[in-house]
BALO-804370 format. One line per 3 residues: number of its first residue (from 1); their letters; for each residue z, y, x of N, C-alpha, C. Coordinates in nm, 3 decimals. Example, Ala and Ser with C-alpha at 12.3 -4.5 7.8 and 13.67 -1.06 7.14 Angstrom:
BEGIN
1	AS	0.780:-0.569:1.319:0.780:-0.450:1.230:0.780:-0.330:1.320  0.708:-0.225:1.285:0.714:-0.106:1.367:0.787:0.003:1.290
//
This chain:
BEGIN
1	XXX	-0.284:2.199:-6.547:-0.381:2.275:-6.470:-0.518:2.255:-6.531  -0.577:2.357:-6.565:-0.709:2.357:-6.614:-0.829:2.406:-6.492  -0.888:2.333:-6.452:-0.977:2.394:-6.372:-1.166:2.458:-6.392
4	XXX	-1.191:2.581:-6.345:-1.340:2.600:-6.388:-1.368:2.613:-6.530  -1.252:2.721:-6.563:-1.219:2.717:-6.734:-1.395:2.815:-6.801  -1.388:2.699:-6.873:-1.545:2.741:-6.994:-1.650:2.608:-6.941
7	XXX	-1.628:2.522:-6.861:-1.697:2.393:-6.851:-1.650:2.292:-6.878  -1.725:2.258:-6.967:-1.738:2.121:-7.005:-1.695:2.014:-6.896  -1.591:1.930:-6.964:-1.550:1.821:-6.838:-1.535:1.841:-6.688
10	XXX	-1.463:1.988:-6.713:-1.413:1.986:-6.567:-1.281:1.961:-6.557  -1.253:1.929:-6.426:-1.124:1.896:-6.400:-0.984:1.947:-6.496  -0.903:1.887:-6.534:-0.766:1.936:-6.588:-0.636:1.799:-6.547
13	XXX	-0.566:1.890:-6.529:-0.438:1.783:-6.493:-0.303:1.807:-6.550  -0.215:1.707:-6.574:-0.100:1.718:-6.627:0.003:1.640:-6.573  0.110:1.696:-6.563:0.221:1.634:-6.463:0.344:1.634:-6.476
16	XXX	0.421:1.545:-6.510:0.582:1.526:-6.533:0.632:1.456:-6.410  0.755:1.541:-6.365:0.814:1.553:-6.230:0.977:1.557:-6.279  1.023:1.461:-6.225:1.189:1.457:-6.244:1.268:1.402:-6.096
19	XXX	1.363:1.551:-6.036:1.382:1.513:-5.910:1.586:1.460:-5.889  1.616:1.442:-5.801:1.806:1.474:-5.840:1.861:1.415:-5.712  1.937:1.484:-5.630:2.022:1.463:-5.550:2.100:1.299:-5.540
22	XXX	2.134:1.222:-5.420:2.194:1.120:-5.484:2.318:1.118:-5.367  2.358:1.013:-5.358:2.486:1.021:-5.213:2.399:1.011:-5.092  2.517:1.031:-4.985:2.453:0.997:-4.866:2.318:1.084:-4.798
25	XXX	2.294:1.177:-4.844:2.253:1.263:-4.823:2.105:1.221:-4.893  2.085:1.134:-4.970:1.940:1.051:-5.053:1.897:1.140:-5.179  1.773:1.151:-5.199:1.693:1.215:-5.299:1.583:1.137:-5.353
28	XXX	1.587:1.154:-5.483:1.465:1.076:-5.548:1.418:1.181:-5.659  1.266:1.079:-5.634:1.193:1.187:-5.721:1.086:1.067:-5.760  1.081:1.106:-5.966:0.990:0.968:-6.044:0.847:1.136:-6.084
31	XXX	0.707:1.042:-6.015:0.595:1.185:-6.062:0.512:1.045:-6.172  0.467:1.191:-6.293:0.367:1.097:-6.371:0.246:1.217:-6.386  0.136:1.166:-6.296:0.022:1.242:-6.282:-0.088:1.234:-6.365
34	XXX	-0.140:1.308:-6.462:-0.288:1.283:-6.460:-0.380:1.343:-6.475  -0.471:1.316:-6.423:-0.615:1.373:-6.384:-0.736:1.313:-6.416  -0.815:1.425:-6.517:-0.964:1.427:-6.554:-1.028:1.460:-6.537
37	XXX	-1.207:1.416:-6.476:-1.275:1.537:-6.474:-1.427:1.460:-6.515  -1.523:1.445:-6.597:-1.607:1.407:-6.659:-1.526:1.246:-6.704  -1.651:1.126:-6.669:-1.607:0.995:-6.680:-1.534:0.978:-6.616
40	XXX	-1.425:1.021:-6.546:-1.345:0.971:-6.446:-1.190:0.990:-6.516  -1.052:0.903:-6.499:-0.959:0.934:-6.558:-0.876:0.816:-6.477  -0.731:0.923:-6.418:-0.675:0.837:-6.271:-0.527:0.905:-6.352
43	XXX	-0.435:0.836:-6.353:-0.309:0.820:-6.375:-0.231:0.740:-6.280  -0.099:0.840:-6.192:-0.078:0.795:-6.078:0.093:0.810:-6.147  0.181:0.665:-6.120:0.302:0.707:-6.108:0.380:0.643:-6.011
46	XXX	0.412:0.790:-5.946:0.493:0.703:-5.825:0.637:0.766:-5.802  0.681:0.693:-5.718:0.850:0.713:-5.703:0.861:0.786:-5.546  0.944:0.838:-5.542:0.993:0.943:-5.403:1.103:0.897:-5.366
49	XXX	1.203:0.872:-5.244:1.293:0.881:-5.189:1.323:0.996:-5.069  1.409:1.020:-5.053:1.400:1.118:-4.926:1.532:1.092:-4.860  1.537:1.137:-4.701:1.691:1.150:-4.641:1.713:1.244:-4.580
52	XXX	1.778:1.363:-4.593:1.831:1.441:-4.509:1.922:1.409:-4.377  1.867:1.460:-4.261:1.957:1.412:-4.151:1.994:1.510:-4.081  2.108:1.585:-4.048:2.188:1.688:-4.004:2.156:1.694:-3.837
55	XXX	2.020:1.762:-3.795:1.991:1.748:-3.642:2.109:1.869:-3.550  2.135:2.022:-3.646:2.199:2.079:-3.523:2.271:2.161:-3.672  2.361:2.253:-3.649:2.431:2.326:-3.731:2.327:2.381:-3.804
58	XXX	2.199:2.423:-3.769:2.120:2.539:-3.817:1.979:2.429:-3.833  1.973:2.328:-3.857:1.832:2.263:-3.859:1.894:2.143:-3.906  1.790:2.133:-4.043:1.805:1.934:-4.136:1.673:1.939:-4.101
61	XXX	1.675:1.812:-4.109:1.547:1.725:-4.111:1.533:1.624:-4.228  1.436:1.614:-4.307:1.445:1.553:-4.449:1.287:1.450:-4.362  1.291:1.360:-4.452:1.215:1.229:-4.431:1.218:1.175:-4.550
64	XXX	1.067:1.147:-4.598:1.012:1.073:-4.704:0.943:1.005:-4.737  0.939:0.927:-4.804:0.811:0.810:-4.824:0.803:0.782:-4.997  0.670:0.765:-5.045:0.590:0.761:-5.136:0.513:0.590:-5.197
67	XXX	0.565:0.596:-5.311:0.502:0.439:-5.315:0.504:0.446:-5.496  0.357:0.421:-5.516:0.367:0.364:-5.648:0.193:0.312:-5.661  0.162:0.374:-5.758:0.004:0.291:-5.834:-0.076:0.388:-5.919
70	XXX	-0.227:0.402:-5.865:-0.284:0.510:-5.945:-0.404:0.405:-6.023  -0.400:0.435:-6.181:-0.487:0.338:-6.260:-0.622:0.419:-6.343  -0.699:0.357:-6.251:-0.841:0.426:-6.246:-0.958:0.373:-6.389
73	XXX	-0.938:0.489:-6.499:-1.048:0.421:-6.564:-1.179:0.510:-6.577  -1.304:0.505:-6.535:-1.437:0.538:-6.541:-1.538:0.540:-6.715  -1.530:0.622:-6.765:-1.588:0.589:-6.886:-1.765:0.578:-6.900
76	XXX	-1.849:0.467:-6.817:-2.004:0.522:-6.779:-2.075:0.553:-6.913  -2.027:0.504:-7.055:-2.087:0.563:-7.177:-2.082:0.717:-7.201  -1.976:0.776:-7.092:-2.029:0.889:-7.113:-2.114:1.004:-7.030
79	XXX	-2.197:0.886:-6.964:-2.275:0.966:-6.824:-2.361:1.005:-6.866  -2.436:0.987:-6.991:-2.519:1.031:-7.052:-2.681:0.974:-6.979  -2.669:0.831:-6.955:-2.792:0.747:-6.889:-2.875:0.730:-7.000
82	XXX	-3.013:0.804:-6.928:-3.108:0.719:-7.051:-3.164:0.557:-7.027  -3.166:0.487:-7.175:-3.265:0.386:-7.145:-3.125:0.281:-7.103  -3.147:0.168:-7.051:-3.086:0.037:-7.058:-3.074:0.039:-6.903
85	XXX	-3.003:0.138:-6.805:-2.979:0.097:-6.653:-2.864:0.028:-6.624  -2.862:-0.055:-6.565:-2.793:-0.130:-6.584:-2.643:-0.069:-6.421  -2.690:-0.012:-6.438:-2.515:0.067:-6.374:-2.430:0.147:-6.469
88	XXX	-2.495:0.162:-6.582:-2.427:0.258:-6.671:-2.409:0.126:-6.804  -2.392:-0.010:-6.769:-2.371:-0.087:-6.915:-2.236:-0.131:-6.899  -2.166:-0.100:-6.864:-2.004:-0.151:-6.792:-1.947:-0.032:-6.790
91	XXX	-1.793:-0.025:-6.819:-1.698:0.042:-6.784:-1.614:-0.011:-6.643  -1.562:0.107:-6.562:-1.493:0.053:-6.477:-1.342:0.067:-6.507  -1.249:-0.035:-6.460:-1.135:0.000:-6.438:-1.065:-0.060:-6.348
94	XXX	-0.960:-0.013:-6.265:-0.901:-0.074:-6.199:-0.744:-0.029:-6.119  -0.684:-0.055:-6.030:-0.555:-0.001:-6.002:-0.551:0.018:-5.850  -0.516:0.076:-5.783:-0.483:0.147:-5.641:-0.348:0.155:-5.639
97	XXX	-0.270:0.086:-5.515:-0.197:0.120:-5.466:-0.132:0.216:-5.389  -0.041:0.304:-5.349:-0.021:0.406:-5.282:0.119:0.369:-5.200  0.098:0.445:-5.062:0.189:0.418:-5.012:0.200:0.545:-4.944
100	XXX	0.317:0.642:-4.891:0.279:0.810:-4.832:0.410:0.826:-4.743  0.414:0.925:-4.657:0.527:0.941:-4.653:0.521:1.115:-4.538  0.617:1.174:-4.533:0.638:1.294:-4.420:0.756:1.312:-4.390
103	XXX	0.729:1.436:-4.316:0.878:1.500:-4.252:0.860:1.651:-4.301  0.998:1.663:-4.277:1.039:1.852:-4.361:1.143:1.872:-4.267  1.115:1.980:-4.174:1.207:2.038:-4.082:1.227:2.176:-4.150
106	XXX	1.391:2.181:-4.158:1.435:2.333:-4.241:1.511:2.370:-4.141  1.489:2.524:-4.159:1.563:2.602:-4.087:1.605:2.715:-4.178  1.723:2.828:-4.219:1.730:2.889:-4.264:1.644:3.031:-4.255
109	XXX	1.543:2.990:-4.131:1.464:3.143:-4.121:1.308:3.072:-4.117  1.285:2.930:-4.136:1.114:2.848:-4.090:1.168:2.756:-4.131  1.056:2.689:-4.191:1.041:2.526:-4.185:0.845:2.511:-4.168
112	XXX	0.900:2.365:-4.112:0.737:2.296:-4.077:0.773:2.221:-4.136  0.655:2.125:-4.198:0.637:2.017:-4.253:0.502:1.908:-4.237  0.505:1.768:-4.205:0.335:1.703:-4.221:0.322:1.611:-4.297
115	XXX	0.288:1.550:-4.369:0.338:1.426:-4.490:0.149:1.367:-4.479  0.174:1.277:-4.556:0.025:1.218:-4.611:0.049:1.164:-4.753  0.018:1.206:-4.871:0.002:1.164:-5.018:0.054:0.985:-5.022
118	XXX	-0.061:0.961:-4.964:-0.100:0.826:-4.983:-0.136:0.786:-4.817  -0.159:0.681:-4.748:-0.215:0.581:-4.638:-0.286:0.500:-4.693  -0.327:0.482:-4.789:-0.365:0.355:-4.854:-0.537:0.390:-4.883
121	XXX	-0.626:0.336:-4.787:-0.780:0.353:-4.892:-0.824:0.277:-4.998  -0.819:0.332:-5.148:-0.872:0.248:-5.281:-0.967:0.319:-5.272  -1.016:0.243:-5.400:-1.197:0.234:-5.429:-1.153:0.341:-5.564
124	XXX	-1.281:0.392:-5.590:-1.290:0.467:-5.689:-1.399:0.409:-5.792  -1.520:0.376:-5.696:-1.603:0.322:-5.830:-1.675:0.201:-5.770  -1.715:0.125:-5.784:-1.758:0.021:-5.721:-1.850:-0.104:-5.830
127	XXX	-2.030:-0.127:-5.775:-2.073:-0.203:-5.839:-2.159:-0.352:-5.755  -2.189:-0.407:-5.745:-2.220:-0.547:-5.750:-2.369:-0.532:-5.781  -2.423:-0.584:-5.651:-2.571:-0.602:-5.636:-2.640:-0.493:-5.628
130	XXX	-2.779:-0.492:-5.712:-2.802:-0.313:-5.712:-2.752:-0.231:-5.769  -2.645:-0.175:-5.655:-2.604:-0.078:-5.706:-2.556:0.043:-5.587  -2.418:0.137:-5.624:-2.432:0.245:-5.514:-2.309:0.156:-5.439
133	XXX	-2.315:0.223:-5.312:-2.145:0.230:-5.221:-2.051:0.231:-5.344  -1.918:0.144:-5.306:-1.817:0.230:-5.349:-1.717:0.366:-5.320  -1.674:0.430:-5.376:-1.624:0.559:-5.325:-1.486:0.522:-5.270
136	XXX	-1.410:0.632:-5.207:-1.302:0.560:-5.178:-1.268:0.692:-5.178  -1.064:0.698:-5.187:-1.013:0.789:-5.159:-0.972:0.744:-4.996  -1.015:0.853:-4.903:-0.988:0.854:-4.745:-0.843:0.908:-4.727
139	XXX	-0.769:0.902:-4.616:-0.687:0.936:-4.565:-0.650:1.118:-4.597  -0.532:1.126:-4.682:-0.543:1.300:-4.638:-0.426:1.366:-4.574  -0.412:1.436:-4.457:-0.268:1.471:-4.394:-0.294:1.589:-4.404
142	XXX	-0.143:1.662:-4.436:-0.128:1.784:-4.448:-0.029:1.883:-4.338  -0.052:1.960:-4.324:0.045:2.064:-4.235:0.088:2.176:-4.238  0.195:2.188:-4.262:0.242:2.315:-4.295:0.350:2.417:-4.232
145	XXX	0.366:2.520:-4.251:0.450:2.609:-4.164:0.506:2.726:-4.244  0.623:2.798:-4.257:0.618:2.920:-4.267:0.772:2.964:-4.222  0.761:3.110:-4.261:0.887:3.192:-4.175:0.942:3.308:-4.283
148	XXX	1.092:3.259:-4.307:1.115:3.407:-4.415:1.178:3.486:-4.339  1.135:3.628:-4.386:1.180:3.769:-4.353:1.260:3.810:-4.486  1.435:3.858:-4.438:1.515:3.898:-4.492:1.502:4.056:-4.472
151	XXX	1.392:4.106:-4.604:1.364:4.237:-4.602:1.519:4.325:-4.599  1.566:4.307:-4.764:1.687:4.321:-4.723:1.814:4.263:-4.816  1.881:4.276:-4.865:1.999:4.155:-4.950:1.947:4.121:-5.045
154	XXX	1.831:4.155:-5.117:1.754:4.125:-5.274:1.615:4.094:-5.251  1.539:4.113:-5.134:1.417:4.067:-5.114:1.377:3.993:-4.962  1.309:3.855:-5.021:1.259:3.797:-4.879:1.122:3.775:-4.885
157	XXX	1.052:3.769:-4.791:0.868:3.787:-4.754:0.908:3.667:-4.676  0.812:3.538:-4.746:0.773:3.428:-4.671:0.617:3.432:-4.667  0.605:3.403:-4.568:0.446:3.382:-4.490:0.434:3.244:-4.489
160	XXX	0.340:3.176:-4.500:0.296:3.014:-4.480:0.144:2.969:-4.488  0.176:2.895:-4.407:-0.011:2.805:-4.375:0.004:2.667:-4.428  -0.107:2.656:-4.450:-0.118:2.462:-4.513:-0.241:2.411:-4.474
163	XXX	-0.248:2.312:-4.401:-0.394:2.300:-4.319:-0.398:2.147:-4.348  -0.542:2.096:-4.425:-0.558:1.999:-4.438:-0.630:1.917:-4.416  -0.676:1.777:-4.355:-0.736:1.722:-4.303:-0.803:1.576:-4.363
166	XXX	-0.921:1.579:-4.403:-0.949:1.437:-4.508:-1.076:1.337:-4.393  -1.061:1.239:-4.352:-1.140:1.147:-4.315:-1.292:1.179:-4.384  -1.393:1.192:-4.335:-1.492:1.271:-4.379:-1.538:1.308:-4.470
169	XXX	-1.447:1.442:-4.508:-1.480:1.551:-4.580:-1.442:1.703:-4.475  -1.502:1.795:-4.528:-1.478:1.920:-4.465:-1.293:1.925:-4.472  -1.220:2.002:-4.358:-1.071:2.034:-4.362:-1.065:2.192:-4.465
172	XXX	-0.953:2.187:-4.487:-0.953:2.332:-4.585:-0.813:2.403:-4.497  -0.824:2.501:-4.483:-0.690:2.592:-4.445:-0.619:2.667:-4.572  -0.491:2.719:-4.627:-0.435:2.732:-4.738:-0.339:2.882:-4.638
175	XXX	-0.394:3.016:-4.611:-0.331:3.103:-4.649:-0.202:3.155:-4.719  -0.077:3.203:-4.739:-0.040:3.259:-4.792:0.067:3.307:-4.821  0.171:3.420:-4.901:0.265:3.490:-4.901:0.371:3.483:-5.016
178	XXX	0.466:3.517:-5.002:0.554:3.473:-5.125:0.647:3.587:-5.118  0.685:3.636:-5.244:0.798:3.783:-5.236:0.885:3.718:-5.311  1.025:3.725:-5.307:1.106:3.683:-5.366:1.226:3.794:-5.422
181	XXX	1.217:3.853:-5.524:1.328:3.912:-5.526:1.433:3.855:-5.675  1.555:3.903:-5.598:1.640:3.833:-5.713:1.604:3.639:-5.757  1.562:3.658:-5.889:1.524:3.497:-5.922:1.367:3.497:-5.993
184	XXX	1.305:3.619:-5.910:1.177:3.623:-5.922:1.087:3.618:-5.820  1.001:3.514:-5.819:0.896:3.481:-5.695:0.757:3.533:-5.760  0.674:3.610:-5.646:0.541:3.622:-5.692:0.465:3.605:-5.548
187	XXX	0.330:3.563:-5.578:0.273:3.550:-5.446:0.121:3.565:-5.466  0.080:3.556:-5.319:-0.091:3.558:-5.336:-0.137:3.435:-5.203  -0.218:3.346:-5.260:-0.268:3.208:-5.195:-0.420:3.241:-5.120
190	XXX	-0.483:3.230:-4.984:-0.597:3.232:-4.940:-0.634:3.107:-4.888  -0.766:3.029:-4.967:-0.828:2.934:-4.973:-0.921:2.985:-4.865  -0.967:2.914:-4.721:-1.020:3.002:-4.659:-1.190:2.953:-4.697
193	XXX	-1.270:3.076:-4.748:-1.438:3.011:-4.816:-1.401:2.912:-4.955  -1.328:2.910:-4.993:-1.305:2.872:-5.084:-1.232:2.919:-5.242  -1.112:2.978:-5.221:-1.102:3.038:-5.351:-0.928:3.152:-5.266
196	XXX	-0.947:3.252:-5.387:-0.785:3.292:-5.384:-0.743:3.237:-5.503  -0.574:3.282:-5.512:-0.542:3.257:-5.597:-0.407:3.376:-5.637  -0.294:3.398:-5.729:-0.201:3.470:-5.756:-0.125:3.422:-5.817
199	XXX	0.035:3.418:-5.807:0.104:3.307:-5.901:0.236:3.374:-5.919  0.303:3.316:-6.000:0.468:3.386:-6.009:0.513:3.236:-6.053  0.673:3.265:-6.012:0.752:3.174:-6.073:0.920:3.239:-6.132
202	XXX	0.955:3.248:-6.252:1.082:3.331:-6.258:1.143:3.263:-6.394  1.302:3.305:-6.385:1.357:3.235:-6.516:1.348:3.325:-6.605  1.338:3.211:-6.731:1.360:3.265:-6.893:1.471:3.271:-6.925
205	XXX	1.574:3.130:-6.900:1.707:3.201:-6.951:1.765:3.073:-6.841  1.900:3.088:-6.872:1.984:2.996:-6.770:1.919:2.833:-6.761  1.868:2.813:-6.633:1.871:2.703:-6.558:1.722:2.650:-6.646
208	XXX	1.642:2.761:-6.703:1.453:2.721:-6.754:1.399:2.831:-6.645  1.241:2.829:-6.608:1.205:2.883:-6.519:1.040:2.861:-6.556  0.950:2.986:-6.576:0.852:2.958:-6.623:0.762:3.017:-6.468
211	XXX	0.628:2.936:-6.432:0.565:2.930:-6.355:0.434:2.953:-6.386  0.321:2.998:-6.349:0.190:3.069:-6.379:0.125:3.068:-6.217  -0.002:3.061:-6.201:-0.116:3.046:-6.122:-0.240:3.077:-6.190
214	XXX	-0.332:3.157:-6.118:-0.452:3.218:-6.152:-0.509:3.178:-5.999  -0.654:3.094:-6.066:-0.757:3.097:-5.936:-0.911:3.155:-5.924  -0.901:3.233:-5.831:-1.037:3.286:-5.800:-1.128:3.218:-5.711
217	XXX	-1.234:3.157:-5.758:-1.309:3.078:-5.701:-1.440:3.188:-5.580  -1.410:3.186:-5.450:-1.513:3.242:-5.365:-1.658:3.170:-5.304  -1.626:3.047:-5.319:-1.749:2.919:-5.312:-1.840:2.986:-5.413
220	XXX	-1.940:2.905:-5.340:-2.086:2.888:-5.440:-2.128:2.848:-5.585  -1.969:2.798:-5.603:-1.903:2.683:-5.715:-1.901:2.860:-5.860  -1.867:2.954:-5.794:-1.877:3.100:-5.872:-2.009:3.137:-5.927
223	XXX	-2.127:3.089:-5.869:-2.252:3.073:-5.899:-2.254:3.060:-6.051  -2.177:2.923:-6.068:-2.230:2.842:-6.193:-2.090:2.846:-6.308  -1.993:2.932:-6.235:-1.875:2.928:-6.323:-1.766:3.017:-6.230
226	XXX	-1.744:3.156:-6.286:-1.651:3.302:-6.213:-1.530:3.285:-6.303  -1.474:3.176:-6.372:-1.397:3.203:-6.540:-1.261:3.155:-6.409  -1.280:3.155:-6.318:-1.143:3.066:-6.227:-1.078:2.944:-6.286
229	XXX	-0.972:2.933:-6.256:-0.854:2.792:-6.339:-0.750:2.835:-6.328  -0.673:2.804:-6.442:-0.548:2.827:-6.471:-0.399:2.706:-6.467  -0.303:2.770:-6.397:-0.206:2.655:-6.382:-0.082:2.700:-6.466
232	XXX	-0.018:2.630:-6.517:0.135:2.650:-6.587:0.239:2.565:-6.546  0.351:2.580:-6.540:0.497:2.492:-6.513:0.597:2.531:-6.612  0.645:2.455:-6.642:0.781:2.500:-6.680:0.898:2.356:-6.610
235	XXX	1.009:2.428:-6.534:1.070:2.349:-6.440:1.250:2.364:-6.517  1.333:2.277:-6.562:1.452:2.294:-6.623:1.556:2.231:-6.510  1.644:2.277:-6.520:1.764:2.236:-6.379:1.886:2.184:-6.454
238	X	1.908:2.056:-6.445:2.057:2.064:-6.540:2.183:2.051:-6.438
//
């Protein structure tokens, strides 16, 4: 994911995801995350478990929890400080723990879902004597919903919301629609005051599947950069 494409040191991320069925109705999933955006550089790898539990003929309930370590390094040589301040003569580094977990209620016509990433508050930057607060990553819970419509044997219209909530920061609401026909998905995402977006996901050849996202930034953030961000996947099934 490239974000705020034509600026300098803005955000970009890269991500290897390997998921697989196990007995007993158990799922695991190993993520290797990472994320840049000026001096800042956070590499998170964590492990997934999940359990499916059979509530009625027509409704599972899946349950998950999240645990690994995100390793935070700060580069301040490249903050571009003039002169000898002495918050910018040190590099930071350090490691965060993570701990997360949710629920996924499926239904063959809706599912809801609420999870949290992480529970865990780490520090992001942190200095000794005169210097600033440290930052922290706060609490973030998510919520979600949607409902598919069986247009008719080759096409389904899913609708869904994603509403998110961060310990003081503004909440964001997540809009949006999904068409599915055959083994081709396309959709359109509403960031509410914040951005749209447009995406597809469809296969190349047996069991590869190439994925695409385009974002339109509607914030103030368009002011200083309209070029949006661009996302790619490629997802293989063996």
């Amino acid at each position: 994911r490239s974000q705020w494409i034509g600026i300098n040191d803005a955000p970009n991320t890269q991500a290897i995801n390997y998921t697989t069925p196990l007995k007993n109705g158990l799922g695991l999933g190993v993520s290797l995350v990472r994320d840049q955006v000026f001096v800042l550089q956070e590499t998170d790898l964590t492990v997934d478990l999940s359990y499916k539990l059979k509530l009625t003929e027509t409704h599972d309930l899946f349950f998950g929890i999240k645990t690994g370590a995100s390793i935070v390094n700060i580069d301040l040589n490249k903050a571009g400080a003039r002169g000898n301040d002495p918050l910018f003569t040190r590099n930071e580094s350090f490691t965060n723990m993570q701990f997360g977990a949710g629920f996924y209620l499926q239904h063959e016509n809706y599912y809801v879902s609420i999870s949290s990433p992480n529970f865990l508050t780490g520090k992001r930057y942190v200095k000794q004597g005169n210097a600033p607060k440290a930052a922290v990553d706060n609490l973030h819970m998510y919520y979600g919903l949607g409902y598919h419509f069986k247009i008719n044997e080759n096409v389904k219209l899913t609708p869904g919301l994603m509403h998110r909530s961060t310990q003081g920061a503004p909440s964001s609401t997540d809009i949006n629609a999904t068409v599915e026909y055959n083994q081709i998905q396309a959709g359109m995402n509403y960031r509410v005051n914040e951005m749209y977006s447009i995406f597809t996901l469809f296969n190349v050849i047996d069991n590869v599947r190439f994925g695409a996202a385009y974002d339109f930034t509607t914030s103030k953030i368009n002011q200083v950069n309209n070029n949006g961000s661009i996302e790619m996947l490629i997802r293989y099934q063996f």
